[in-house]
N, C-alpha and C positions, 0 to 999 in steps of 0.2 A: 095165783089168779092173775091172768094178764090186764094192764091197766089199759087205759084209753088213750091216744098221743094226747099232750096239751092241745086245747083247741088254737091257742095263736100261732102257733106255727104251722098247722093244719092248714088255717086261713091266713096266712103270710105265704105261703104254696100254690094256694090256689089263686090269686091275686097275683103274684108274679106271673102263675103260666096264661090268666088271664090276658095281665100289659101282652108277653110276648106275643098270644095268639092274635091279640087285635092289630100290635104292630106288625105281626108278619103278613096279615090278611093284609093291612097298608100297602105293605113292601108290593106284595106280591101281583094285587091290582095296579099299584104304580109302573111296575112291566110289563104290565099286559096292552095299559093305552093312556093318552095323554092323563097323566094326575087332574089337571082340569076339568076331566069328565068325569073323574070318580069324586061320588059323596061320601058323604059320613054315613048312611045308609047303605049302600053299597061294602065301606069296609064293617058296618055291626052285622050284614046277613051273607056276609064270605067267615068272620068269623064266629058266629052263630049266638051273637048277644045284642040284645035292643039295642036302640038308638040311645034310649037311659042308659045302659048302664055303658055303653061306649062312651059315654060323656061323664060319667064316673071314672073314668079310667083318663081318658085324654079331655082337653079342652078344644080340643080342632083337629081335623085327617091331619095339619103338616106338623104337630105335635105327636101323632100314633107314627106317623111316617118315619121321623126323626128317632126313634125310641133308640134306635139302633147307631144313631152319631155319637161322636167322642163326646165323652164326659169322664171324671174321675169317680173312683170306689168310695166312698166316704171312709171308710177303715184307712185307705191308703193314701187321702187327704191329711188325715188327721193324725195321723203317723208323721207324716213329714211334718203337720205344724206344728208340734210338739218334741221332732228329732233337733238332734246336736248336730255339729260337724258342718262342712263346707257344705253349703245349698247347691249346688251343682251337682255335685255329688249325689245327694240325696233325690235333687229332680232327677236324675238319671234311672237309679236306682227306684223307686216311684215307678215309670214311665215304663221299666223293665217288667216289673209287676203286671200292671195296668196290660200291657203286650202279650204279656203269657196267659191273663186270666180271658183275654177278651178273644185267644181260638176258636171259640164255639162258634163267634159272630161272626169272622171274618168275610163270609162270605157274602154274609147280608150287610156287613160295610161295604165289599165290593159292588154288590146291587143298587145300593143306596147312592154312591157318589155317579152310580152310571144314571141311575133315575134324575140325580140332580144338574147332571148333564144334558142330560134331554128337557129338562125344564127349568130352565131359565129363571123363571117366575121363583124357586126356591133357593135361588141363592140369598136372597136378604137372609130366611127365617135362617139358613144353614150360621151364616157372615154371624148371626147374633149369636145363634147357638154357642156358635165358637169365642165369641167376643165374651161369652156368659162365665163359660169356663175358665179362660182368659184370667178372666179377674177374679174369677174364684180362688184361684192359684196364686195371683199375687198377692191376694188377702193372704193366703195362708206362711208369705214369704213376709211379709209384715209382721204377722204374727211369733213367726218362727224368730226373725229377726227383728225384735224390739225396735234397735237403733237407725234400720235399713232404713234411706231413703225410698217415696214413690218412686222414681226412674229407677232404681236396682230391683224392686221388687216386678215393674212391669216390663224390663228387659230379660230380668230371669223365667217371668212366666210365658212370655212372647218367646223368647229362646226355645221354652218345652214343650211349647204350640207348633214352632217350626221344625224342630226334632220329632215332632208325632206328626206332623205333616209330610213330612217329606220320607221318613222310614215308611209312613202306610203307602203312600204314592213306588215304595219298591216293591213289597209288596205284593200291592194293588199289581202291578206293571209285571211282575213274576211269578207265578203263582208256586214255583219251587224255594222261593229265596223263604231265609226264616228271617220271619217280624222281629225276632228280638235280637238277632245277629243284627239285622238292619237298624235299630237303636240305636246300638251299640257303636256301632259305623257310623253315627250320623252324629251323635256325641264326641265321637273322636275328630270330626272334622271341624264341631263347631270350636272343640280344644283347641285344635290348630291355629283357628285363625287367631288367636290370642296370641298364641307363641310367635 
């Protein structure tokens, strides 16, 4: 006799396709017309959930907006702050992951930095985002490395900020070139300038 699925993964399913549907209804008004003029209303009856329960999900439209900017996998955080071996190394490897898994998005990365192009006004909330992860990561270079100084742990995290910045900006800028070739390439340059 067939059983029932567990209900928490049922409802860990329906919750995520939730986040993405309210964030993509974000995205999607945010290119249609100035972000300015769309509400929080607006993106809960584009994608077809109260005003409640869109604020169970997000705390503000430039938090549903952002759903889609860099951040790391918590599995592939926590992997590196618990891995051995040369931190470089492992951010790389990391970063490579994090490239491969995050295809699906790419395009609604692409959307999303063109949205924050045309608005101005979201560069702080993005600047934090990013400052958020930032030091997410050097926490986790702390932790990886007991003995690490602050400056080694926020140069090595600031390093994999600018390695995911500047491979998504090729990218972004080619829509043939591959994200994790582009890593890869941007890793080997930052190696260089050492040598």
């Amino acid at each position: 006799m067939p059983t029932d699925p567990p209900l928490a993964p049922l409802r860990e399913r329906r919750r995520a396709e939730t986040t993405a549907a309210v964030a993509r209804a974000a995205l999607d008004l945010a290119c249609e017309r100035p972000w300015a003029e769309v509400t929080v209303d607006d993106v809960a009856a584009r994608s077809g959930v109260s005003r409640r329960t869109f604020f169970n999900y997000f705390p503000s439209k430039d938090e549903a907006l952002l759903h889609f900017a860099p951040a790391w996998d918590a599995d592939l955080i926590a992997a590196f702050r618990t891995g051995t071996g040369p931190a470089l190394d492992a951010l790389e490897e990391m970063l490579v992951a994090q490239t491969g898994r995050s295809a699906q998005h790419r395009e609604d990365a692409r959307r999303l930095f063109g949205v924050v192009g045309d608005n101005p006004l979201l560069l702080p909330v993005v600047l934090g985002r990013i400052a958020a992860v930032e030091e997410e990561l050097a926490a986790a270079v702390r932790e990886r490395e007991p003995g690490a100084d602050d400056v080694r742990a926020r140069v090595l995290a600031a390093s994999a900020a600018t390695v995911s910045r500047i491979s998504a900006q090729c990218w972004m800028d080619d829509p043939e070139a591959d994200p994790v070739a582009a890593v890869r390439a941007v890793f080997a340059a930052l190696r260089g300038l050492a040598g």
